[in-house]
C-alpha positions as CSV (number, residue, x, y, z in Angstrom):
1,X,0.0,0.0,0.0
2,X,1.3,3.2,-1.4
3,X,1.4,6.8,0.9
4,X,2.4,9.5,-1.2
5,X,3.7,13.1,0.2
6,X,3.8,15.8,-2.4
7,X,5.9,19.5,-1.5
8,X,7.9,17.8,1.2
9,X,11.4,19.6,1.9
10,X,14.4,18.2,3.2
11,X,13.2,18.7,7.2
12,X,9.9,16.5,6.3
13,X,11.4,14.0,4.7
14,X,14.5,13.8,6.8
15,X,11.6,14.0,10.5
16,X,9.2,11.2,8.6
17,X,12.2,8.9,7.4
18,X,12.1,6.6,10.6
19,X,8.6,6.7,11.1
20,X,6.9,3.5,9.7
21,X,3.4,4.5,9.0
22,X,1.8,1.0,9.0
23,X,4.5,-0.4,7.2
24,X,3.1,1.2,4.5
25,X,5.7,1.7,1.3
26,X,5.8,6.1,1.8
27,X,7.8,8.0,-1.0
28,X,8.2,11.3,-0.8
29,X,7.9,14.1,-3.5
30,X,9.4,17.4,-3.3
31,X,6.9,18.2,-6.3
32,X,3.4,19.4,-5.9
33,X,0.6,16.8,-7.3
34,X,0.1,18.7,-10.6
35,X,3.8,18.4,-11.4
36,X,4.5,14.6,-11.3
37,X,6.0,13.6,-14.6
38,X,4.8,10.5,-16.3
39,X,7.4,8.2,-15.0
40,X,6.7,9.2,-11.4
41,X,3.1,9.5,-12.0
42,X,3.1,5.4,-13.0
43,X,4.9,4.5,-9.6
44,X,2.4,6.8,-7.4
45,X,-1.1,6.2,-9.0
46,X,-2.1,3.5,-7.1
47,X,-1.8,5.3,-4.1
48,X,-4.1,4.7,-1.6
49,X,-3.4,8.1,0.7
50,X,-1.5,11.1,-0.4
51,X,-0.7,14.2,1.8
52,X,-0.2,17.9,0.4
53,X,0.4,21.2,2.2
54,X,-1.3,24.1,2.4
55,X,0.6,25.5,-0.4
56,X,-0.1,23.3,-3.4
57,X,-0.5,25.2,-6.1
58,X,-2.8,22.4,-7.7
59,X,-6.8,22.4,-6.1
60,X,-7.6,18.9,-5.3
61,X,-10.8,18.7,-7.2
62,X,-11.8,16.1,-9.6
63,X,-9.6,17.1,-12.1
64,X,-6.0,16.2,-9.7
65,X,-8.0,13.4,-7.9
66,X,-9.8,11.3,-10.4
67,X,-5.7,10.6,-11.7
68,X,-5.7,8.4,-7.8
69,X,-8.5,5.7,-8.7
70,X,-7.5,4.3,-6.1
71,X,-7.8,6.6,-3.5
72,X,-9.1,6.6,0.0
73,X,-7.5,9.5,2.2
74,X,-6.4,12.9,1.8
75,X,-3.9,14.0,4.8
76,X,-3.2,17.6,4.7
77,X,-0.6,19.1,6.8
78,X,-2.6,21.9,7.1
79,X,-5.7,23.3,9.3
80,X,-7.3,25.3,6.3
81,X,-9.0,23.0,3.6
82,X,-10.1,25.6,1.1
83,X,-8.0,23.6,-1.1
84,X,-9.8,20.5,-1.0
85,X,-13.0,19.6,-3.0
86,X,-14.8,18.3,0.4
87,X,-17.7,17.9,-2.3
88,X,-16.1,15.6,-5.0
89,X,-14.4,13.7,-1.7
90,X,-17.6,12.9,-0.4
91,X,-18.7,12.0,-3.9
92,X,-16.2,9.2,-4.0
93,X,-15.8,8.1,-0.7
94,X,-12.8,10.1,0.1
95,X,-12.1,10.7,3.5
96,X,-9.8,14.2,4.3
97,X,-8.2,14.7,7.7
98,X,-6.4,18.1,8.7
99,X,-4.1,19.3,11.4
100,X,-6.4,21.1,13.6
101,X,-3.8,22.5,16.2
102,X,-0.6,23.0,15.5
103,X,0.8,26.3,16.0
104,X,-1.5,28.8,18.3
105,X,1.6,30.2,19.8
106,X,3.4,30.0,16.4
107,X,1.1,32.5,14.1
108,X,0.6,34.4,17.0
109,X,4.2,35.4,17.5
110,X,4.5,36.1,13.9
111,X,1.5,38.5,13.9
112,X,3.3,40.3,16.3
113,X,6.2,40.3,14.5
114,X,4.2,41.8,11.3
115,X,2.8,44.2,13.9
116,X,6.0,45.2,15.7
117,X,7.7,45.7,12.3
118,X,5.1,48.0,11.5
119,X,4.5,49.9,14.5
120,X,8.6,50.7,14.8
121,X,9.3,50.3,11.0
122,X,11.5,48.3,12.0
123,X,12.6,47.2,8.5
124,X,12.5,50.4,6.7
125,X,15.4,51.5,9.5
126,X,17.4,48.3,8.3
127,X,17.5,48.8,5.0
128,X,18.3,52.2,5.3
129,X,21.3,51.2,7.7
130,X,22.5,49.3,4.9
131,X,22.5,51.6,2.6
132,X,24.2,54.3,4.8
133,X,20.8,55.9,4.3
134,X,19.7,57.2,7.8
135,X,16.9,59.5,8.6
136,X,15.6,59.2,12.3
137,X,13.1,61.5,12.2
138,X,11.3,58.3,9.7
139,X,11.6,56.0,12.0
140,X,8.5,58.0,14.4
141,X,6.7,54.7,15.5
142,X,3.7,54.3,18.1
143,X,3.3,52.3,20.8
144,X,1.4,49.0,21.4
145,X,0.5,49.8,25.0
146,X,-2.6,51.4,25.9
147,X,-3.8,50.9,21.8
148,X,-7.0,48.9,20.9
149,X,-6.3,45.3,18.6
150,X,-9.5,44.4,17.2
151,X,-9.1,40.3,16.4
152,X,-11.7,38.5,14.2
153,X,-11.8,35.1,14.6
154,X,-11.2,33.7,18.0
155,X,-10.0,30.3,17.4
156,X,-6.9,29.1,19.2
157,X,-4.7,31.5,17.6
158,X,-7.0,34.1,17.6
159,X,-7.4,33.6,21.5
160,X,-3.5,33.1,21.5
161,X,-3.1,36.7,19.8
162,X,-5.4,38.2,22.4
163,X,-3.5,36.6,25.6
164,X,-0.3,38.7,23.7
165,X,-2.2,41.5,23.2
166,X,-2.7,42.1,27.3
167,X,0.5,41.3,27.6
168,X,1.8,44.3,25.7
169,X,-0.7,46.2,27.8
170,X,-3.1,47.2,25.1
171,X,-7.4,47.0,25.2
172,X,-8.5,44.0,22.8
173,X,-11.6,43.7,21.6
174,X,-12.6,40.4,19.8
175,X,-15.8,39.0,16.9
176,X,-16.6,35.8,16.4
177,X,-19.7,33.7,15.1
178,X,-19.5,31.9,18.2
179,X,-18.1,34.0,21.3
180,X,-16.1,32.2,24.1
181,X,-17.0,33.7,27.0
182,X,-15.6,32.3,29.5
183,X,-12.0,33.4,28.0
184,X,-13.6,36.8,27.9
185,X,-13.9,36.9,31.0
186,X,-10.9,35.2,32.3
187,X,-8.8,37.4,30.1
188,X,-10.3,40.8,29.7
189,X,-11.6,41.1,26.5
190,X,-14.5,42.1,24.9
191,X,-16.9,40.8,22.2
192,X,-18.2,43.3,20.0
193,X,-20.0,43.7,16.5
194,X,-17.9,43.9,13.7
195,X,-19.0,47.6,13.4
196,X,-18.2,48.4,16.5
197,X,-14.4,46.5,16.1
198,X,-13.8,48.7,12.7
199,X,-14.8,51.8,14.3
200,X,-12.9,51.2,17.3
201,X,-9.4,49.4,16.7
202,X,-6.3,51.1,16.0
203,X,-5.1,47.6,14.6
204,X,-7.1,45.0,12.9
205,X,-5.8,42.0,12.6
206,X,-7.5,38.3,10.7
207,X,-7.6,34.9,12.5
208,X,-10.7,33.7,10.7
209,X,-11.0,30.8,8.4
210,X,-11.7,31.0,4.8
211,X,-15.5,30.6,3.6
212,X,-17.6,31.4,0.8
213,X,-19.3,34.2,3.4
214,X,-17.0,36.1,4.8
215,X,-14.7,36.3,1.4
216,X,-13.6,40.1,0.9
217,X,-14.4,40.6,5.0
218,X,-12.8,43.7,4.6
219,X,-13.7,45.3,1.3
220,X,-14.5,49.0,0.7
221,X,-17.7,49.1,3.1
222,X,-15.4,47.9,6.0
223,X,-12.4,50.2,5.4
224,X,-14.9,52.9,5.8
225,X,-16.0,52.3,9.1
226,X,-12.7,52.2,10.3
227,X,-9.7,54.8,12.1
228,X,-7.7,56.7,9.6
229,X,-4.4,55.4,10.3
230,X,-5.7,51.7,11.4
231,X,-3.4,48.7,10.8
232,X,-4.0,45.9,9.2
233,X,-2.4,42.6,9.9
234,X,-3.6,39.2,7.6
235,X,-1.5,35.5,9.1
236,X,-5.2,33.9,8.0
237,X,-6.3,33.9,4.4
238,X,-5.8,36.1,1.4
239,X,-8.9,36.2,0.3
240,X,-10.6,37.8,3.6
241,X,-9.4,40.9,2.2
242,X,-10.2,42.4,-1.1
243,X,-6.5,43.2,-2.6
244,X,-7.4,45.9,-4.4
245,X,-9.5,48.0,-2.1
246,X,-6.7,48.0,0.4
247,X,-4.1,49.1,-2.1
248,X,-6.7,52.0,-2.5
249,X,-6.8,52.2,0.9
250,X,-2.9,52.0,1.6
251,X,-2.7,54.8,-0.9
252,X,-5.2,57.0,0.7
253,X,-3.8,56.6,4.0
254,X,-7.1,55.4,5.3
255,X,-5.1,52.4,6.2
256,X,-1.9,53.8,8.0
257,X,0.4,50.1,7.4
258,X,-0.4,46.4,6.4
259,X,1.3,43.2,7.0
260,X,0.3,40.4,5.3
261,X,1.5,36.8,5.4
262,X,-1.3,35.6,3.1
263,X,-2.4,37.0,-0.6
264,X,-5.2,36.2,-3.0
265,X,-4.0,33.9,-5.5
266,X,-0.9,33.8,-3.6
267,X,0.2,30.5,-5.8
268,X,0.6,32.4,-8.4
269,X,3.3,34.5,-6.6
270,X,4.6,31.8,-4.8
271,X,5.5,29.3,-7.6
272,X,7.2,29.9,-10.6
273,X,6.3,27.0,-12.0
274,X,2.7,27.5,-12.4
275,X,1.2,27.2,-16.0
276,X,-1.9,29.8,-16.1
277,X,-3.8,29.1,-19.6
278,X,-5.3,32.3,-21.4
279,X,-8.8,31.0,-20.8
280,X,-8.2,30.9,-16.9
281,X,-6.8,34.5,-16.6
282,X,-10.3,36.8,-16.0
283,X,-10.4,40.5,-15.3
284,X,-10.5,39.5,-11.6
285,X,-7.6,37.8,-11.4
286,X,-5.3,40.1,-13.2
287,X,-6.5,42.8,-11.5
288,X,-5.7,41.3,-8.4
289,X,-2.4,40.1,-9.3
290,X,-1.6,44.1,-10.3
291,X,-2.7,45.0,-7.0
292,X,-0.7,42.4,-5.5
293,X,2.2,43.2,-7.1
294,X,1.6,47.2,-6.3
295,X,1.2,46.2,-2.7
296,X,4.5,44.5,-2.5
297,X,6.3,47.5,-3.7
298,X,4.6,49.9,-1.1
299,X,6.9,51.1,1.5
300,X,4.0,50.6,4.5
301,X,3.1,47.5,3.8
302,X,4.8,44.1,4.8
303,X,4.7,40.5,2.6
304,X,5.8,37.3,3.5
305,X,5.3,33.7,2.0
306,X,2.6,33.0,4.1
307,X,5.0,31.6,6.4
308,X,4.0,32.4,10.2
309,X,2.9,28.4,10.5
310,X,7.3,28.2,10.1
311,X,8.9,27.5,13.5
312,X,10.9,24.0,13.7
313,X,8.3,23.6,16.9
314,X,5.1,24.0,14.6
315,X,6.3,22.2,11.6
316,X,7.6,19.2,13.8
317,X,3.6,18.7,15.1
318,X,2.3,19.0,11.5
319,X,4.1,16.0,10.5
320,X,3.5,14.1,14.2
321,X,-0.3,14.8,13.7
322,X,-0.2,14.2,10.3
323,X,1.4,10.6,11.0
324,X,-1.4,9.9,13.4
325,X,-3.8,10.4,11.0
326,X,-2.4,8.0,8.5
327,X,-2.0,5.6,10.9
328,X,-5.4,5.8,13.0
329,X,-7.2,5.8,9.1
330,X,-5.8,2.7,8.0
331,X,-6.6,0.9,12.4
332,X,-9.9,2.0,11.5
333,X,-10.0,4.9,14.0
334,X,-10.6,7.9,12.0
335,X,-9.2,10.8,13.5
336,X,-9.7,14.7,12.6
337,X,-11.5,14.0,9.5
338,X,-13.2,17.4,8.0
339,X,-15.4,16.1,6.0
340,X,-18.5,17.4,8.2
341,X,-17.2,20.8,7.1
342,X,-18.6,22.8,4.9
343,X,-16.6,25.4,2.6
């Protein structure tokens, strides 16, 4: 029985080596799933489970999967999902498991590494260094003490971001579809509309998952409601913003500094080894591609590879939980399957 991991890097397949995985023959592909050459492709298509990463550039929809006719799990080392056909899965019996908790702490951190880079510019004083380019009187940050965060989404790392948050002494103010209250309580913050958050945070920052209702969260009705001079921070999903109404925004100074870990159509960024045919490319897409681009050049505004998932720590309970799930599939003990989720 064949396990197949697509993107791996040298620190998954060097962790994974010694782990046997219901003895179970596992080969591991540094390629993504759409980029498995013929000769490959007839070694791995009777695979019975594969696992891909968030960042595959290929959608596993019927297109990818009906290549695996054999098929019966989908492991991804990843909590999101929007790039899984839960649909076509159910269709043929599929079952997809994610990493629900992995990296609380991890994300966190990195959002306040986006924010802290922002709030002291922080970068902008580096590169400057370097260039024997120094101007103090740029570098005029603010403080996070005694500021409001506004978070959305107050899953783990959301709740993670707020414990932070009273750390560095500031007021937090939290949405969600389903409120916790007893960390409210135990930790100070307070639940709020999603008006009330955009009119009253100084930064803004995303911890919500990606679904067909709250894509472009923050489009040109939310930037209005907010501070001029609010900060943005995105270690979710690109597409809970709407690219090219915060480039307008970012231009304006409506929106005083953004840092994003995530993109729309971040793939196409990301890899260079993505084929886009004429017939996919609509006036959306390049449109947001433009904006994406413009945003990257911006001087207040942060990108990463949607990286803040990246710590050895994080990465090492991925692959442990991804493991787990391979394992307790194949015993017959189903573990963190998704496939109750709707997208």
């Amino acid at each position: 029985m064949k396990i197949v991991f697509f993107d791996t890097d040298r620190l998954t397949r060097d962790y994974l080596h010694d782990k046997k995985m219901c003895d179970c023959d596992v080969i591991y592909l540094e390629n993504s799933i759409e980029n498995t050459d013929a000769e490959t492709y007839e070694n791995i298509k009777d695979a019975k489970a594969i696992s891909v990463f968030v960042h595959t550039a290929a959608k596993m929809n019927a297109e990818t999967l009906d290549k695996y006719p054999n098929l019966q799990l989908i492991a991804t080392r990843s909590t999101g999902i929007d790039h899984i056909d839960l649909d076509y899965c159910r269709k043929r019996n599929i079952e997809v498991v994610h990493v629900p908790k992995y990296g609380e702490a991890t994300v966190a951190e990195y959002t306040f590494g986006l924010l802290l880079n922002l709030s002291r510019k922080i970068i902008e004083a580096r590169n400057d260094m370097k260039n024997a380019s120094v101007h103090i009187n740029d570098y005029l940050g603010f403080d996070l003490y005694d500021h409001t965060i506004g978070i959305i989404g107050t899953g783990a790392i959301g709740r993670h971001v707020a414990k932070l948050a009273r750390g560095f002494g500031m007021h937090v103010l939290a949405y969600d579809l389903y409120p916790n209250e007893e960390f409210q309580r135990i930790y100070n913050i307070h639940y709020v509309s999603l008006d009330e958050l955009y009119a009253r945070s100084d930064i803004i920052t995303l911890h919500a998952p990606s679904t067909k209702d709250n894509r472009h969260l923050l489009n040109d009705a939310a930037f209005a409601k907010m501070k001029e001079g609010v900060i943005i921070i995105n270690t979710a999903r690109g597409d809970l913003i709407d690219t090219e109404s915060l480039y307008k925004h970012i231009v304006s100074g409506k929106v005083a500094g953004a840092g994003l870990d995530v993109l729309e159509n971040e793939d196409f960024l990301l890899h260079d080894d993505i084929i886009i045919k004429d017939q996919d490319i609509g006036l959306d897409f390049a449109m947001n591609t433009i904006a994406n681009n413009k945003l990257l050049q911006h001087k207040r505004v942060i990108i990463t590879p949607h990286i803040g998932f990246n710590s050895i720590d994080a990465v090492h309970r991925i692959l442990n939980t991804t493991v787990k799930n391979i394992e307790s599939f194949f015993a017959g003990k189903t573990q963190n399957s998704v496939m109750g989720a709707k997208k």
